[in-house]
N, C-alpha and C positions, 0 to 999 in steps of 0.2 A: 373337249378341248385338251390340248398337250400340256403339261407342266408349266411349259414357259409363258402357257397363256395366261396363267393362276392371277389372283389378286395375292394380295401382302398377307389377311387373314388364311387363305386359304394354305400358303406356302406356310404360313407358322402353323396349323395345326398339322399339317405335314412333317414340320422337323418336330414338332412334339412327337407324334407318334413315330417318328425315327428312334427317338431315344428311348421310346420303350419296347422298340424292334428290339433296339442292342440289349436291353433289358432281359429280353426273353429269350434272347440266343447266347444268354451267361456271356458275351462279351462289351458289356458296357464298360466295365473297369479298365478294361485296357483300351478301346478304341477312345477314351474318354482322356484316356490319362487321370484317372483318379483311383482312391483307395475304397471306392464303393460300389455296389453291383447294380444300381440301378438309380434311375434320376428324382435328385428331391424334389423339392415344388418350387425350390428355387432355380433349379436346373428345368421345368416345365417353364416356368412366369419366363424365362429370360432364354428359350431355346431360338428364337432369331437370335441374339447374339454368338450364342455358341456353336449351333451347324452353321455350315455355310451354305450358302445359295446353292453351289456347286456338287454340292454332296446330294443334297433331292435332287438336284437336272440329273444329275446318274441316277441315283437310284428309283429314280421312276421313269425314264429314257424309255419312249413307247410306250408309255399307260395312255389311254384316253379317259377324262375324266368328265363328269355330271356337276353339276351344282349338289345335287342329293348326296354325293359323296362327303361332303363339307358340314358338321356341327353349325360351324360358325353363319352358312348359309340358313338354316332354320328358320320360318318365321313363325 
């Protein structure tokens, strides 16, 4: 399935792991706009809020994705 196809859990553990993308390419502070290099656990619990829909439709633009890709999928 493409990105757009995602449910709500699936797209938030996506922008979670966005922000520890940035995390790990030392540009979190700045794409973030903050004084810190990586995302607290308030910046995890609350990362639907903060990326946008917009930002994973790009940055995943032609993945094809599984259910087995998804934590939140697990049973």
């Amino acid at each position: 399935m493409e990105v757009s196809e995602l449910n709500r859990n699936e797209i938030l553990e996506l922008k979670q792991r966005y922000l520890n993308k940035l995390a790990d390419e030392g540009s979190y502070a700045e794409v973030m706009g903050c004084d810190y290099d990586e995302p607290s656990y308030w910046d995890i619990a609350h990362a639907d809020e903060i990326v946008p829909d917009d930002v994973i439709f790009r940055e995943h633009e032609g993945t094809h994705f599984v259910k087995d890709d998804f934590f939140c999928n697990a049973n």
